[in-house]
N, C-alpha and C positions, 0 to 999 in steps of 0.2 A: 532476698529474692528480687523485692523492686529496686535494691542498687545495681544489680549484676543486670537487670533489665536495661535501665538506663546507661550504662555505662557501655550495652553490644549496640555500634551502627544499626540503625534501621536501614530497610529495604532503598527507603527514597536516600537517605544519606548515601549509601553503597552507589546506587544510581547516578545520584548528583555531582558526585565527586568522581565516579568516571566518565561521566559528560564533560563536565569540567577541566579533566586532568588534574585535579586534583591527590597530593599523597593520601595519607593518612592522617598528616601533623593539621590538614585542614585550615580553614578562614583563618586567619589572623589579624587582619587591618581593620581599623575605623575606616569611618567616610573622612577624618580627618588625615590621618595617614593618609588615604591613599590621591587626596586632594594633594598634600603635600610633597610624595613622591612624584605627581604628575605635574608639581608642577603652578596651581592654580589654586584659587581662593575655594575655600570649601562649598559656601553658600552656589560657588556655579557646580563644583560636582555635584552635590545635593539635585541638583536642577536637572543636571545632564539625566542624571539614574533615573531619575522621575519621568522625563521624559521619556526614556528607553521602556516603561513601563511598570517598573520595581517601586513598594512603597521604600519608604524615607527610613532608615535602620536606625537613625539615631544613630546614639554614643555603640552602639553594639560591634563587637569586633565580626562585621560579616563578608567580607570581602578579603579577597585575596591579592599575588603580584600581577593576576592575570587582568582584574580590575582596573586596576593601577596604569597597567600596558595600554588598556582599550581608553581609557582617559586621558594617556598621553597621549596616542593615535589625534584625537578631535581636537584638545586644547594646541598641538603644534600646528594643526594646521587654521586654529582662530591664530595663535602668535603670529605665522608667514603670512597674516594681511589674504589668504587664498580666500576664507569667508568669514563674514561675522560671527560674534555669538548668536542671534537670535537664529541666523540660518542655521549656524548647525545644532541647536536645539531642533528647530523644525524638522532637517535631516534626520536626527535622531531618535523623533517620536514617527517619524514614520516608520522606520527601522525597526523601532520595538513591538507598532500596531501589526506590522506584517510579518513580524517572528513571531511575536506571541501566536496570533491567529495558524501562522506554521505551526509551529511546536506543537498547538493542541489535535492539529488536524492529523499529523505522524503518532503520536501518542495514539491517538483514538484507534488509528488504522494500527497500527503495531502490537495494542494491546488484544486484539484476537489472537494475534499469535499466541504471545506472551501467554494467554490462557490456554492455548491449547497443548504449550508446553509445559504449563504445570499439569495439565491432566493426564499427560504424559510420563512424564518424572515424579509426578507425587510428591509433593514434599514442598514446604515455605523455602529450602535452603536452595530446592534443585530450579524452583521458579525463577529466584535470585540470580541464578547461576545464568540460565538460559535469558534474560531479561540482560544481562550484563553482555553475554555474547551477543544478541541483534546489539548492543550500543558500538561492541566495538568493532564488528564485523559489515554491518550497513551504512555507519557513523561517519565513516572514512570517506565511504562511496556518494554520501548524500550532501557531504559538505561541498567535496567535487563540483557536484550536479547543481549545488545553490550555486555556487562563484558564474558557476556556466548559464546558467539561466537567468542571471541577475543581468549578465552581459549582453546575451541576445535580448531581455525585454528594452534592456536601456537604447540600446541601437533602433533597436525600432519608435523606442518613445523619440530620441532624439529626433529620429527623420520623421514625424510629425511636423516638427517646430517648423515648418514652410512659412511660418509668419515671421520668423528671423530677417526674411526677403523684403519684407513689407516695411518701409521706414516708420517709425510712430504706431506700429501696431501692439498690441496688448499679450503678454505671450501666455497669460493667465484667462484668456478666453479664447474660445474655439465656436467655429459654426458646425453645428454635428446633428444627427437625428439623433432623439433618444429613446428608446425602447424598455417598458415594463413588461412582462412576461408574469403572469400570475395564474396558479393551479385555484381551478372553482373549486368549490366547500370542501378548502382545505380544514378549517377550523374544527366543521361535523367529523370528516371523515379525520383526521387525528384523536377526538375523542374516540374512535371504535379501535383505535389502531394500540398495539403495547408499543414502550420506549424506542424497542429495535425496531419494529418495523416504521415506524416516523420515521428515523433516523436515516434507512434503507430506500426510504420512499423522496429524500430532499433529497438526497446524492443523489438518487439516479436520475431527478429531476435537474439539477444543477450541471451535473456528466451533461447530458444529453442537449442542454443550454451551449453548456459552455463550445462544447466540439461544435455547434450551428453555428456561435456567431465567429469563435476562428476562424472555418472553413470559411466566411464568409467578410473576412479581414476586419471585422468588427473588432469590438472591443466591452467584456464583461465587466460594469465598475466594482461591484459589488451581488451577493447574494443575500436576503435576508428571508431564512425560512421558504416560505412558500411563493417567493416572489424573485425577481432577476433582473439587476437595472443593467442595460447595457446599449452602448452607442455606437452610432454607426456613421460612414463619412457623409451619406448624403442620403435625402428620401428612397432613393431607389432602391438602396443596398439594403436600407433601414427595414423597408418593405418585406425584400427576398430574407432577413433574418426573420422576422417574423411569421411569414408564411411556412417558412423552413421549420422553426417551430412547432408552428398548429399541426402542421404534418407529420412530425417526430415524435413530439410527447401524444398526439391523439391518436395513435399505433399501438404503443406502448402499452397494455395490457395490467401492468403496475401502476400506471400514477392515473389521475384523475384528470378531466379537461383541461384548456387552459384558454386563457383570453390575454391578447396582448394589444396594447396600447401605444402611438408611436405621437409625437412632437416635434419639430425643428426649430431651430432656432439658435441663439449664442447663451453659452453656458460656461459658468465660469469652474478651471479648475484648481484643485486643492490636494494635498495630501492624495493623491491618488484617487478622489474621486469629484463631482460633479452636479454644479448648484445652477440653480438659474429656473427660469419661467418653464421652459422646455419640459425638464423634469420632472415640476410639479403636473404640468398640464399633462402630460404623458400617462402621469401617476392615476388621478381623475379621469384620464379617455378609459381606461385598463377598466375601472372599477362600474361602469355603463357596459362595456361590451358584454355581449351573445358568446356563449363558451365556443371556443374552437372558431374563433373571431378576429380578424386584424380590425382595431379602430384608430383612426389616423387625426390630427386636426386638420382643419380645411384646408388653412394654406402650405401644408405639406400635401395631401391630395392635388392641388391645383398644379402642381408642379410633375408631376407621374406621368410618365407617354401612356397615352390611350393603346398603345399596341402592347404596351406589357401587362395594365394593370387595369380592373373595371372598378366602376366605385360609384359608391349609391349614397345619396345625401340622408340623414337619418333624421328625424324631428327633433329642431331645438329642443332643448334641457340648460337647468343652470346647472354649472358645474362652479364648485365653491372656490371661491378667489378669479374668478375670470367670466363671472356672468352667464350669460345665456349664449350658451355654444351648439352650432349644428355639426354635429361629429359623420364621420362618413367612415363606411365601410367599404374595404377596399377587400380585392382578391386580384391575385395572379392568373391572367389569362393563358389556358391549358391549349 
């Protein structure tokens, strides 16, 4: 019985292998092979896979021709002198930080289906069935929709680069406002909450972030949990996403208050997201605010027209790494 076990595909195998395109006859290649096939010394495929996110397989035959193809893809174009190795390592981890992070966020939203199609069909066999149908039925349409959206974000990332213009300028820093956005006693109120409903309550928090600062041609770096780092071109705009904001989530009936914190300054970028003083201090103004608050540093305040925006000097406080800061609270004149 436990040979006849081992020897039927499992659910994820069935999965994996129709993700993949994979037959039946399944992986075949080492990481040597398929270094080989492609081309290059092993120790850089080793590196590339790593990079894309995957642990290191060893001697283990886990890869396929498809492998092989996507390694020669990177390695011809370090040969054509177009980039180095270490760029397109860095290329390639960012690749795999923003699929992975894809891949688990479709899984997640997919698998309600997928469950309410077993509830439906009844049966481990008919689950499989229907789980295999969303792969190959949406799979097609979603790869589509990646190539498509990879395209418009790049276009727009590109026409950022206006420091291209600028001779001796730095293309790895930016002058930007930065904005934290954080739900009050999220910590309490997720201990009274089950699994789903957290889960229900960061999305719709994160949704409702995110659509304020596109509408508002900003830019979301990242989400982590009960928080939303996201920047914007200038105080003004930084502002109008913030207020945007307090006004949207503090509506909302589902989530809990929120306090948002804003900075200016030059910030250095990376990988998709966003280092520098700004940041931090942004991070620190968030963590003082009054719920359903915008709090600004100063000399982002001093900069706001008096006809858009009112703002009230707040009592010094030290705020850690940056000393004793007078934070001001700012509102959008109705």
């Amino acid at each position: 019985m436990a040979a006849a076990d081992q020897s039927r595909p499992s659910t994820r195998d069935q999965l994996a292998r129709a993700i993949l395109g994979l037959g039946e006859s399944g992986t075949a290649l080492t990481s040597g092979e398929v270094a080989a096939a492609a081309g290059v010394d092993e120790t850089v495929a080793r590196r590339l896979w790593r990079a894309l996110g995957f642990p290191d397989a060893g001697d283990e035959a886990a890869f396929s021709a498809a492998d092989a193809q996507a390694l020669g893809l990177i390695t011809a174009a370090v040969g054509d002198d177009l980039i180095d190795l270490d760029t397109a390592v860095q290329l390639t981890r960012a690749l795999g930080q923003t699929m992975g992070k894809l891949a688990d966020w479709q899984v997640a939203t997919l698998s309600t289906r997928v469950e309410e199609l077993g509830r439906l069909q009844r049966g481990p066999e008919q689950l499989v069935e229907g789980a295999l149908d969303l792969v190959e039925r949406v799979g097609p349409t979603f790869e589509e929709l990646l190539v498509y959206a990879w395209r418009r974000h790049l276009a727009v990332a590109v026409g950022r680069l206006e420091a291209l213009e600028t001779p001796g300028s730095e293309l790895h820093l930016a002058e930007v406002t930065v904005g934290f956005a954080d739900l009050v006693g999220f910590t309490a109120l997720s201990n009274q909450l089950n699994q789903d409903e957290i889960g229900d309550l960061v999305e719709v928090f994160e949704t409702r972030c995110t659509d304020v600062v596109a509408s508002r041609r900003g830019r979301v770096i990242k989400s982590i949990g009960d928080s939303v780092l996201f920047v914007a071109e200038d105080p003004v705009t930084g502002v109008h996403i913030a207020e945007d904001i307090v006004q949207v989530i503090g509506r909302d009936k589902r989530l809990p208050d929120v306090r948002v914190g804003l900075a200016s300054g030059t910030v250095t970028q990376r990988l998709g997201d966003v280092f520098g003083p700004p940041v931090n201090l942004a991070a620190r103004l968030t963590a003082v605010a009054r719920r359903n608050r915008v709090i600004v540093a100063p000399d982002t305040a001093a900069v706001l027209p008096g006809d858009l925006f009112s703002s009230r000097t707040l009592p010094a406080r030290p705020l850690r790494g940056f000393g004793v800061v007078e934070p001001v609270a700012v509102r959008r004149v109705r």
